[in-house]
C-alpha positions in Angstrom: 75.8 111.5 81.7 79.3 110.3 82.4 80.6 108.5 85.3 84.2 108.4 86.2 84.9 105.7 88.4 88.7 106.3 88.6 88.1 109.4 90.7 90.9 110.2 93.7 88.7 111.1 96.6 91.2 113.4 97.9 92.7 115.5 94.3 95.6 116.8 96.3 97.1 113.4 97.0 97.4 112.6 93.2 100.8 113.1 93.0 101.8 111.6 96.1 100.0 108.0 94.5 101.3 108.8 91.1 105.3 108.6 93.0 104.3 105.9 95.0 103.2 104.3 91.9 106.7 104.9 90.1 108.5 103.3 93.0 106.7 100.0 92.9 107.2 100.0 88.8 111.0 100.0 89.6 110.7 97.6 92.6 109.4 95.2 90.2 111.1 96.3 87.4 107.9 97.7 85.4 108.8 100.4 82.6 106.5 102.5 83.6 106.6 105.9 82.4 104.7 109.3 82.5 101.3 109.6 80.8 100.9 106.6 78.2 101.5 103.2 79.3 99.2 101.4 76.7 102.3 99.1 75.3 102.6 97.2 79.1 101.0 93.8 79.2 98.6 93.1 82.0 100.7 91.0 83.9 103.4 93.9 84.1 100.5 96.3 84.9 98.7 94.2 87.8 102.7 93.6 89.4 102.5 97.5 89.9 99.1 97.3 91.3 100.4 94.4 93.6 103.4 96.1 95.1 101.4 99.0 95.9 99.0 96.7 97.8 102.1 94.8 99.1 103.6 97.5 100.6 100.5 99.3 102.0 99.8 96.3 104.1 103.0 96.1 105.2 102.9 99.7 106.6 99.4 98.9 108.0 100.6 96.3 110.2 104.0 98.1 110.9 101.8 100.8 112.6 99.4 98.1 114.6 102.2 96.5 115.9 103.5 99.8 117.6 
């Protein structure tokens, strides 16, 4: 039996996180591209991963502080 662990748990916001993803790769300047990204280095990868975090904080506490 396989288990998929990289599983959206809602399907329909897949393209909505693969955009968001796209803008933080150019924030950071990360050529990311469509489908196969194999030739990135880890440290380029985990930058993208780190915007994204960045800037979902940030909106999480823009919204508290309203």
């Amino acid at each position: 039996m396989s288990s998929r662990r990289n599983r959206a748990l809602v399907p329909e916001a897949r393209e909505g996180l693969n955009k968001f993803k796209m803008e933080a790769a150019n924030e950071v300047g990360t050529p990311l591209t469509e489908g196969y990204n194999g030739d990135l280095t880890s440290r380029q990868n985990g930058s993208v991963g780190g915007q994204m975090v960045k800037k979902m904080v940030q909106d999480y506490e823009s919204k508290l502080s309203k």
